[in-house]
N, CA and C atoms as an extended XYZ file, in Angstrom:
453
Properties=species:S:1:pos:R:3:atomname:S:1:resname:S:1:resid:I:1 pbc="F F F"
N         0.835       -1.172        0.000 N   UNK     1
C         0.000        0.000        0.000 CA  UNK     1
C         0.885        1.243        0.000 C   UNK     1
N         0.594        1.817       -0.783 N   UNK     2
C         1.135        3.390       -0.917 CA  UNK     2
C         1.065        4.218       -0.521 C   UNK     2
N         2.176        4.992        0.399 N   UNK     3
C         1.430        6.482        1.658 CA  UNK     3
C         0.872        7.369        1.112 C   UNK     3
N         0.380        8.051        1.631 N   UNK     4
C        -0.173        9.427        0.822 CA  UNK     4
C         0.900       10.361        0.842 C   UNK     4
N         1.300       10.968       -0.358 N   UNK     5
C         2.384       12.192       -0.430 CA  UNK     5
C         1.881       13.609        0.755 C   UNK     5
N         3.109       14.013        1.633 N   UNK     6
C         2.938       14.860        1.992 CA  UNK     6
C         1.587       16.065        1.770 C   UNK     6
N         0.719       16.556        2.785 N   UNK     7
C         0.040       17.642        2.621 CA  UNK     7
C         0.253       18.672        1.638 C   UNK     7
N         1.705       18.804        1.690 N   UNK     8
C         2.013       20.302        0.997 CA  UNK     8
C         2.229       19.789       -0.903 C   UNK     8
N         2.007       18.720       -1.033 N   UNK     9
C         2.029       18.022       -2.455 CA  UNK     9
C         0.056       17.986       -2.844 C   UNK     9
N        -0.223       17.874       -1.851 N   UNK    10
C        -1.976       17.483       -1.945 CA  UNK    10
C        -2.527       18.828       -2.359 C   UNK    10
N        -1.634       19.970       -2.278 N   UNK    11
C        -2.655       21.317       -2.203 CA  UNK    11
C        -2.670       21.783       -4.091 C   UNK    11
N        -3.984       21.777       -4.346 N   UNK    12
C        -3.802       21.878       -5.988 CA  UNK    12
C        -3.998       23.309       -6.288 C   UNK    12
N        -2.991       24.312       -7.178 N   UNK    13
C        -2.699       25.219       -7.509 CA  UNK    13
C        -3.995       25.588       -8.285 C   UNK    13
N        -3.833       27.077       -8.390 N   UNK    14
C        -5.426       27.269       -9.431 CA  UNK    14
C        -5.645       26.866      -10.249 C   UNK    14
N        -4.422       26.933      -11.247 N   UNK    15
C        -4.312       26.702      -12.922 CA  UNK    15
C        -5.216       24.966      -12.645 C   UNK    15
N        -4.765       24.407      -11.721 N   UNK    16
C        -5.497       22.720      -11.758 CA  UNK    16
C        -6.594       23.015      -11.354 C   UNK    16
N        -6.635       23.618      -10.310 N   UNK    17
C        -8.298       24.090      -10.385 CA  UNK    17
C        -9.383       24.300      -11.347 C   UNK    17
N        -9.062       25.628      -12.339 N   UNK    18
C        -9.667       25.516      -13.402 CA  UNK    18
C        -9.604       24.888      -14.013 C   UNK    18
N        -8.497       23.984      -14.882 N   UNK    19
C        -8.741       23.272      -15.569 CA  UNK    19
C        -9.705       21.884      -15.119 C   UNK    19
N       -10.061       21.674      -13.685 N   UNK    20
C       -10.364       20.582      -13.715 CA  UNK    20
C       -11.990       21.306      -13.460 C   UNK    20
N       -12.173       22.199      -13.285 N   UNK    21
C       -13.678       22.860      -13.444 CA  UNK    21
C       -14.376       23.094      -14.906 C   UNK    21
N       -12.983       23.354      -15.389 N   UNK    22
C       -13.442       23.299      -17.343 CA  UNK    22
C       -13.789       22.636      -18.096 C   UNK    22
N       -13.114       21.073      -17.379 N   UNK    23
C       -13.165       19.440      -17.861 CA  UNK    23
C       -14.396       19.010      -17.176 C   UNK    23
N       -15.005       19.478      -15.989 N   UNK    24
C       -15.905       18.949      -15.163 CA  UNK    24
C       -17.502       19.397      -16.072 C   UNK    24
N       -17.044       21.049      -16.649 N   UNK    25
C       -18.236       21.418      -17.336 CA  UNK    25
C       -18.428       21.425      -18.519 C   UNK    25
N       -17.385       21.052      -18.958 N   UNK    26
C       -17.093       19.943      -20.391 CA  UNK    26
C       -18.169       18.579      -20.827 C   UNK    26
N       -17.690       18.241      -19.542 N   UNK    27
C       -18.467       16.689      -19.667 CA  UNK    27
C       -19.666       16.858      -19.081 C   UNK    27
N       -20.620       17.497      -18.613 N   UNK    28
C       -21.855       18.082      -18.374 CA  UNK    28
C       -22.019       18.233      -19.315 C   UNK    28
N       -21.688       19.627      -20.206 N   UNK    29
C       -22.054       20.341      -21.341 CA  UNK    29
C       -22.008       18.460      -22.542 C   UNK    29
N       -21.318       17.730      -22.558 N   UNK    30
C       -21.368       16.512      -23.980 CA  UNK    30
C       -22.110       15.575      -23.361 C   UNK    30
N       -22.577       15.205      -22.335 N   UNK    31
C       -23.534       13.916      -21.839 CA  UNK    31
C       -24.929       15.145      -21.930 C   UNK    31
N       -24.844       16.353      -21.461 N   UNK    32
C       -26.546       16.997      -22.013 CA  UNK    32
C       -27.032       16.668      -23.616 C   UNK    32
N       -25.868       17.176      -24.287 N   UNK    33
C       -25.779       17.052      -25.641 CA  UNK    33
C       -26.125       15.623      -25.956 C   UNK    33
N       -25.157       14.536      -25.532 N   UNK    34
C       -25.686       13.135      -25.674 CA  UNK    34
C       -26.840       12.719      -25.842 C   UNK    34
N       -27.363       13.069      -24.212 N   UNK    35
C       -28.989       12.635      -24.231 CA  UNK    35
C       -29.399       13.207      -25.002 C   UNK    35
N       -30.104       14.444      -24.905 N   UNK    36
C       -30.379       15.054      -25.891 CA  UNK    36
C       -30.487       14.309      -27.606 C   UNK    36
N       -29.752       14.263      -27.818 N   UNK    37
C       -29.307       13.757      -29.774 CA  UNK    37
C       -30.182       12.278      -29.233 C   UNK    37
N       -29.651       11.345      -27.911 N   UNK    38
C       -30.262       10.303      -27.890 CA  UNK    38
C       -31.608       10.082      -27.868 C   UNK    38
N       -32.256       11.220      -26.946 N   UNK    39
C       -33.997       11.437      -26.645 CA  UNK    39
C       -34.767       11.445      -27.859 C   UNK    39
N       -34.200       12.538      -28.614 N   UNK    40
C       -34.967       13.159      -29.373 CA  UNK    40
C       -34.892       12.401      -30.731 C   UNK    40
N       -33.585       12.540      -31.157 N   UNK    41
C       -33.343       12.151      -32.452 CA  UNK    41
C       -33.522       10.338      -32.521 C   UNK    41
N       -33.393        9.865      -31.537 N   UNK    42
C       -32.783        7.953      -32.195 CA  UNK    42
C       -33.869        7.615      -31.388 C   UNK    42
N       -34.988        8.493      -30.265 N   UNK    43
C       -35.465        7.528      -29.494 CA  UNK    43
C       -36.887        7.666      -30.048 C   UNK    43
N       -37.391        9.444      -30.049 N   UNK    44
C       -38.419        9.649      -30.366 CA  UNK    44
C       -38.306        9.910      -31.927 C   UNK    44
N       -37.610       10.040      -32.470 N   UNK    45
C       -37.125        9.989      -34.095 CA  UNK    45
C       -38.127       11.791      -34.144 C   UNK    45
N       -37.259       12.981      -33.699 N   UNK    46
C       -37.975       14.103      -33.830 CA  UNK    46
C       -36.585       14.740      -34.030 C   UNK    46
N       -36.451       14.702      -35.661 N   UNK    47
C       -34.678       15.383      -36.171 CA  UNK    47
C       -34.308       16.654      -35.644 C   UNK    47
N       -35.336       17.277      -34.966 N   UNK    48
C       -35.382       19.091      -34.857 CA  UNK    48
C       -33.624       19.808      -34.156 C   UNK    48
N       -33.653       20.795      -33.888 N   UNK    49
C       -32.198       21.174      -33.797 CA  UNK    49
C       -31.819       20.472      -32.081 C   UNK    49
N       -30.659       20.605      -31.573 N   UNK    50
C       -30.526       20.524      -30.357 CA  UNK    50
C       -30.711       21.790      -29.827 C   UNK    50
N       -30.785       21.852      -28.286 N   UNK    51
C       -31.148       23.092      -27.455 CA  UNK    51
C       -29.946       22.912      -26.813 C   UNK    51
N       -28.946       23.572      -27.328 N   UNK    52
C       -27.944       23.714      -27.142 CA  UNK    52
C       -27.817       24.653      -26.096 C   UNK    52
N       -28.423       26.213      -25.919 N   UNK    53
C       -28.334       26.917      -24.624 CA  UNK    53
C       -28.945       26.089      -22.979 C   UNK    53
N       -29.615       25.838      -22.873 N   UNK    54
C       -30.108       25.335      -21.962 CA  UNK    54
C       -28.577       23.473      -21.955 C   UNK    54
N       -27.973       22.997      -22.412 N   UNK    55
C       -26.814       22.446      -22.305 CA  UNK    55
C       -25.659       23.140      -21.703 C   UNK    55
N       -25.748       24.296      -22.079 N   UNK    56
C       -24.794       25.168      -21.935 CA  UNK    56
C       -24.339       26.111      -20.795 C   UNK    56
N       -25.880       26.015      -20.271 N   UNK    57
C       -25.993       26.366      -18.892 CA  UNK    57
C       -25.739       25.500      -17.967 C   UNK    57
N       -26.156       24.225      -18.088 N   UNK    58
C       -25.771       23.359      -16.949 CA  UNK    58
C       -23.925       23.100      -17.288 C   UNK    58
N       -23.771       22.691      -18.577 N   UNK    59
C       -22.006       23.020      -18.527 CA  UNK    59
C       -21.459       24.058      -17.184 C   UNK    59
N       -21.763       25.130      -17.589 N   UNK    60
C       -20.938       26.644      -16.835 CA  UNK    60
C       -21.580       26.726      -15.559 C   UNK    60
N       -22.728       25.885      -14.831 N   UNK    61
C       -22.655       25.917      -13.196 CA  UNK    61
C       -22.432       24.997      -12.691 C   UNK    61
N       -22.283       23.901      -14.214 N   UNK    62
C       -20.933       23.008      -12.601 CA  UNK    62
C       -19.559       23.215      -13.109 C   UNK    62
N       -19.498       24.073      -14.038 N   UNK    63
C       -18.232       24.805      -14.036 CA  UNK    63
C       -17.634       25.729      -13.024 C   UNK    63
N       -18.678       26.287      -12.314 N   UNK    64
C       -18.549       27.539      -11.428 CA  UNK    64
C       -18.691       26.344      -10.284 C   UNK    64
N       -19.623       25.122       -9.900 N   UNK    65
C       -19.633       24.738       -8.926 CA  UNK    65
C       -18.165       23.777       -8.312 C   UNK    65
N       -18.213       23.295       -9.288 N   UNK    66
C       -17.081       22.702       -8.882 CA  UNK    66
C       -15.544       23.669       -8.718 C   UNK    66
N       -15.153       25.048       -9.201 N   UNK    67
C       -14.500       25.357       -8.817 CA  UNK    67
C       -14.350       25.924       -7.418 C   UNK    67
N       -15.797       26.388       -7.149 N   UNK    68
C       -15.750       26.453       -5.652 CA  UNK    68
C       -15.646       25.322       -4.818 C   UNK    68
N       -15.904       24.705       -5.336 N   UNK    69
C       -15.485       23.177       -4.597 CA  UNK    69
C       -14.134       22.858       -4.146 C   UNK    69
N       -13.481       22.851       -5.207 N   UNK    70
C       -12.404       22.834       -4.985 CA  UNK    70
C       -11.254       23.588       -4.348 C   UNK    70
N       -11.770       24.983       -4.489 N   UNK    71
C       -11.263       25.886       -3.697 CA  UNK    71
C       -11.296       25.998       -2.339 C   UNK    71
N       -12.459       25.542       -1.817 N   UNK    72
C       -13.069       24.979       -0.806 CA  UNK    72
C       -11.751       23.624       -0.198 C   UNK    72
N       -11.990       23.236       -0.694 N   UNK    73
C       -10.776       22.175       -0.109 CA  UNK    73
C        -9.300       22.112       -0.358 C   UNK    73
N        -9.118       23.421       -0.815 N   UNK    74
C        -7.696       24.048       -1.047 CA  UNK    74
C        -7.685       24.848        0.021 C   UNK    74
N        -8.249       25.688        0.226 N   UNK    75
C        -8.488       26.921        1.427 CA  UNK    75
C        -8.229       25.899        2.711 C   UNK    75
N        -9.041       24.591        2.637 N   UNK    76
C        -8.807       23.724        3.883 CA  UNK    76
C        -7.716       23.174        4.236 C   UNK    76
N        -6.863       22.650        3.037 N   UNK    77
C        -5.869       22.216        3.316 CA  UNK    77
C        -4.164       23.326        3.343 C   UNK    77
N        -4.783       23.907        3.124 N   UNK    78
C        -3.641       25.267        3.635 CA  UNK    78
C        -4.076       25.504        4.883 C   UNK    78
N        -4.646       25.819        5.355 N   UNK    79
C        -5.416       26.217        6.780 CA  UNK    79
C        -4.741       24.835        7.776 C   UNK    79
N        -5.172       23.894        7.650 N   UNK    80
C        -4.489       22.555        7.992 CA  UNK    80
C        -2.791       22.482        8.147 C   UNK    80
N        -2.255       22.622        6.721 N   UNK    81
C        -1.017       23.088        6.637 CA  UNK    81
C        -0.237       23.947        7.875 C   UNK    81
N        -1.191       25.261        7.866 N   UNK    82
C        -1.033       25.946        8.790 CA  UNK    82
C        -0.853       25.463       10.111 C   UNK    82
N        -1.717       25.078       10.412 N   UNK    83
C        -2.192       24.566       12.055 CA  UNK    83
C        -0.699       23.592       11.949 C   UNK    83
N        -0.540       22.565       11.650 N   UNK    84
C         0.718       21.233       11.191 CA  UNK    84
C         2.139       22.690       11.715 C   UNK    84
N         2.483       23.484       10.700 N   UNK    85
C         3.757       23.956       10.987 CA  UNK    85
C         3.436       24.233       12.691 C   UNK    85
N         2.511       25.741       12.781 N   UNK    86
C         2.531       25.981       14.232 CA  UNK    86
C         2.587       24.378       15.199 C   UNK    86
N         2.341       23.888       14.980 N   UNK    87
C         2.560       22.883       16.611 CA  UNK    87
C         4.048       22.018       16.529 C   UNK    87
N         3.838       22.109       14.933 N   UNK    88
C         5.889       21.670       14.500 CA  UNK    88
C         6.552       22.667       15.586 C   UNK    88
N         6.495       23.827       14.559 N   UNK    89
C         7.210       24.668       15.602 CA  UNK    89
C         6.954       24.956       17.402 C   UNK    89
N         6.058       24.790       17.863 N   UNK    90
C         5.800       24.905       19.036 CA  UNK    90
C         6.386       23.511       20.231 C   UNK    90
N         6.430       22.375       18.804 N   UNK    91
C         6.927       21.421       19.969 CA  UNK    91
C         8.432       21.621       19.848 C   UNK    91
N         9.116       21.952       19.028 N   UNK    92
C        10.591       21.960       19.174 CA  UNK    92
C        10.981       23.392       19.756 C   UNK    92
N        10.075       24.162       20.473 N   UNK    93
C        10.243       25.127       21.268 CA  UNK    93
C         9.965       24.563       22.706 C   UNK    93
N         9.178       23.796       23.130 N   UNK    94
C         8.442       22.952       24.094 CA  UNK    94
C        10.093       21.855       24.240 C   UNK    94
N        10.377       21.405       23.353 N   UNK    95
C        11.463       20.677       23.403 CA  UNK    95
C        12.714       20.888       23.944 C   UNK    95
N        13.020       22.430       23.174 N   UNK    96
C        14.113       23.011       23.606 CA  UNK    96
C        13.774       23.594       25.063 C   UNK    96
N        13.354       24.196       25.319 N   UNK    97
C        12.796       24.089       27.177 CA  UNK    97
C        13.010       23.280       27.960 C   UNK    97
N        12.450       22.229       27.819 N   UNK    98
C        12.419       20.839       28.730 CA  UNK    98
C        13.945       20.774       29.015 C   UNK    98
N        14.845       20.513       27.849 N   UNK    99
C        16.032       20.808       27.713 CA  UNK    99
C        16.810       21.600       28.372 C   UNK    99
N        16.676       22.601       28.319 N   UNK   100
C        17.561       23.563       29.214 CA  UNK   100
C        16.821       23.552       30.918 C   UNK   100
N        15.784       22.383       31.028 N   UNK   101
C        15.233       22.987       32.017 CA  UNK   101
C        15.884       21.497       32.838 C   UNK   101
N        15.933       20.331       32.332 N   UNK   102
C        17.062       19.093       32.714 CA  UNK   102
C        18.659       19.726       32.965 C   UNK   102
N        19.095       20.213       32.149 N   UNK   103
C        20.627       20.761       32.323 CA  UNK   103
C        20.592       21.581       33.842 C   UNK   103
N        19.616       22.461       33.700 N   UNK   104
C        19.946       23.598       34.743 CA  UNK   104
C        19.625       22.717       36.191 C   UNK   104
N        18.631       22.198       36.094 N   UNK   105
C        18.284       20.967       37.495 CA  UNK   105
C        19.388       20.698       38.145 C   UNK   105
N        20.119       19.901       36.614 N   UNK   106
C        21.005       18.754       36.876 CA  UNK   106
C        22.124       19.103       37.549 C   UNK   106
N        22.601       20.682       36.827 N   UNK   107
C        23.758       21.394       37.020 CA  UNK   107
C        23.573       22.210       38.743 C   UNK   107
N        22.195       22.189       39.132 N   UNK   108
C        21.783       23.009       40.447 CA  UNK   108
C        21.560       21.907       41.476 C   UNK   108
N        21.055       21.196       41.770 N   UNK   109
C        20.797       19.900       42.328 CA  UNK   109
C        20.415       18.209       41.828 C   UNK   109
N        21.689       17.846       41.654 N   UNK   110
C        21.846       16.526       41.058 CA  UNK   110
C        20.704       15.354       41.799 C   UNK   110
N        20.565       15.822       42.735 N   UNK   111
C        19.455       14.810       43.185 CA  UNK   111
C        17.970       14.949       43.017 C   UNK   111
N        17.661       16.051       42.378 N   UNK   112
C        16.175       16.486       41.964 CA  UNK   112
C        16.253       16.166       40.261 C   UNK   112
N        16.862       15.110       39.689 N   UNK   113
C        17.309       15.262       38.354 CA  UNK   113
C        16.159       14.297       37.948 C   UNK   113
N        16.333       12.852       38.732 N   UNK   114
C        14.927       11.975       38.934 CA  UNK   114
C        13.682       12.208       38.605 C   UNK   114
N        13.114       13.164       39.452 N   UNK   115
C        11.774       13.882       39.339 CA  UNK   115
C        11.781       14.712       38.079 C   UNK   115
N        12.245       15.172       37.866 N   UNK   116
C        12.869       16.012       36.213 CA  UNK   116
C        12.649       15.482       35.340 C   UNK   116
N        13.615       14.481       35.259 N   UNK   117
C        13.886       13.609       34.121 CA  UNK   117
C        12.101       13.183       33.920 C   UNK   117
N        11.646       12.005       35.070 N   UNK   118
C         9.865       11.751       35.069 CA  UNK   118
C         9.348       12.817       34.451 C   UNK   118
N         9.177       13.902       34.716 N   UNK   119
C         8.239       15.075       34.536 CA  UNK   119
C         8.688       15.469       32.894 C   UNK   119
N        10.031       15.182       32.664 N   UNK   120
C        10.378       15.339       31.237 CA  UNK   120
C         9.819       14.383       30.025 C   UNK   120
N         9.759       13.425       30.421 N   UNK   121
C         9.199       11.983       30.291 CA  UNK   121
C         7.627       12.474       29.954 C   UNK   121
N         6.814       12.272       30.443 N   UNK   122
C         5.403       12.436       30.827 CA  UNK   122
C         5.340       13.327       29.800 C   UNK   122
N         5.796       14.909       29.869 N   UNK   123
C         5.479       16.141       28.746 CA  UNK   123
C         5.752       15.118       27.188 C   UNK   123
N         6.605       14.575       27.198 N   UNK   124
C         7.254       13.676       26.167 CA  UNK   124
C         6.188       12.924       25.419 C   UNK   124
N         5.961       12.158       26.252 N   UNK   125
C         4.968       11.494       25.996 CA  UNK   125
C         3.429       12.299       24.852 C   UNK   125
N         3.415       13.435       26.012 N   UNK   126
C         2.047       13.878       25.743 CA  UNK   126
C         2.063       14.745       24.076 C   UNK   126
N         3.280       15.058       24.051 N   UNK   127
C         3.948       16.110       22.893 CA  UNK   127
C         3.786       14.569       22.001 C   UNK   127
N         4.669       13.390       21.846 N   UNK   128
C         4.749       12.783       20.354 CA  UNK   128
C         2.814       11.963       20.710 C   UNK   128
N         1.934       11.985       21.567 N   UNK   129
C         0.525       11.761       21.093 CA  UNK   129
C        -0.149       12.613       20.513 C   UNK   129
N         0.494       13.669       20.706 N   UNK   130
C        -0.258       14.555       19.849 CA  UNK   130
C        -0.342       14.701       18.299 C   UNK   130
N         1.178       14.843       18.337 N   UNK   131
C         1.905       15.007       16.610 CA  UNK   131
C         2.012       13.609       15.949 C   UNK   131
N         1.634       12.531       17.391 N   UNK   132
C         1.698       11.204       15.891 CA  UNK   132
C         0.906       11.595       14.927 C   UNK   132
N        -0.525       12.024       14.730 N   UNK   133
C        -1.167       12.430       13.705 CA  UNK   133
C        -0.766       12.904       12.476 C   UNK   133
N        -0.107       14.530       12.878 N   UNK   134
C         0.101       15.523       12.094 CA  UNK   134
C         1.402       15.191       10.975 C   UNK   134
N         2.463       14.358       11.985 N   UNK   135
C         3.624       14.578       10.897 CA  UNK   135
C         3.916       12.947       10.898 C   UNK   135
N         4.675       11.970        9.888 N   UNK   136
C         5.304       11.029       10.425 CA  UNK   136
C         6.053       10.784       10.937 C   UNK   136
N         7.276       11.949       10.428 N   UNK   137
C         8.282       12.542       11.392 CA  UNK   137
C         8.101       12.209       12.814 C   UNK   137
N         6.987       12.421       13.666 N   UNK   138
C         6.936       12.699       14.813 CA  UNK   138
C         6.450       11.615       15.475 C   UNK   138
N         6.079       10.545       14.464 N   UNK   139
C         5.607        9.818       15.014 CA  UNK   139
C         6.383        8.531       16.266 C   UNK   139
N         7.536        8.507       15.486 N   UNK   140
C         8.634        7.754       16.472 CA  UNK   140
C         8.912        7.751       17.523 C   UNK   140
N        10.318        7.711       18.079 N   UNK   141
C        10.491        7.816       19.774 CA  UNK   141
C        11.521        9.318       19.052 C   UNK   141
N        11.380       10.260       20.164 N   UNK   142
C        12.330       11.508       20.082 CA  UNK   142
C        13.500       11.060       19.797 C   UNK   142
N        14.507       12.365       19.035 N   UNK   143
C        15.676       11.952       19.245 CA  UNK   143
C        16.324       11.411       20.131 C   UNK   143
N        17.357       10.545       20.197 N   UNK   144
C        18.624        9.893       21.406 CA  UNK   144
C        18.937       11.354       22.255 C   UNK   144
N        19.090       11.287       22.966 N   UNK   145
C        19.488       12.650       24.184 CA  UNK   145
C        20.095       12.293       24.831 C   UNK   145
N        21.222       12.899       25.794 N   UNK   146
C        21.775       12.244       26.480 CA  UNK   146
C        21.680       12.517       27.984 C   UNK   146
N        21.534       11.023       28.573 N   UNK   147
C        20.742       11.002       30.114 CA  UNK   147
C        21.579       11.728       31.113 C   UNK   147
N        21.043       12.307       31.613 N   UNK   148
C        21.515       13.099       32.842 CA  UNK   148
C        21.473       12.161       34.320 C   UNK   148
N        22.636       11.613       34.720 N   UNK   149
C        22.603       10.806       35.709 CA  UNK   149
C        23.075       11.612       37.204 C   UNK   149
N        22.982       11.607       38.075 N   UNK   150
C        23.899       12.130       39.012 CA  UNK   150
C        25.172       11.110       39.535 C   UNK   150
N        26.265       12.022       39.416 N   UNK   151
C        27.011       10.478       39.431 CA  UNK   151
C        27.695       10.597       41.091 C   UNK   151
């Protein structure tokens, strides 16, 4: 089974947008036409012209519909995007903390390093349940760090 490519690969640029709103009211606009030629001409045998405007209209509003559609779920997945960096960035700020906050313990009272370390642990924990979701990156065990023992 095949992963899904990154978020920031999923987000489709306008130019794909329209074109896939143009193709969408394309094929509206030739299956109206279809029936149509099929109803009239081969079923009820009535040669008269096609009604080509009234085809033409349903073409160009799911031309218009589907580009809002899609825009719609472009707008979402940038927004998403969004939210993904901020907590990226917020946990390797959260990270770097914890960090300087083990050193300074360790370096001030070696025997409160224990309770630290636990309490470092626990935030740990709660930080990669969060982001298993968001990134795969994050999904693992944190980087190797190196343990602060009192010796």
């Amino acid at each position: 089974m095949r992963a899904e490519p990154p978020l920031s690969r999923q987000i489709s640029t306008v130019l794909s947008i329209w074109v896939i709103s143009v193709l969408a009211g394309l094929a509206v606009f030739g299956a109206a036409i279809f029936l149509q030629w099929l109803i009239y001409d081969d079923w009820l045998h009535d040669g008269g012209p096609l009604r080509i405007v009234g085809s033409f209209l349903t073409g160009a509003l799911m031309c218009a519909v589907t580009y809002r559609w899609e825009l719609g779920v472009r707008r979402r997945k940038v927004e998403m995007l969004r939210r993904f960096e901020t907590i990226r960035w917020m946990n390797d700020r959260i990270r770097n903390s914890l960090q300087a906050i083990e050193c300074v313990t360790y370096a001030a009272t070696p025997e409160a390093t224990g309770q630290v370390r636990e309490a470092v642990n626990a935030i740990e924990t709660v930080l990669r349940e969060v982001l298993a979701g968001t990134d795969a990156e994050y999904s693992g065990e944190p980087e190797s760090r190196t343990e602060l023992t009192p010796r």
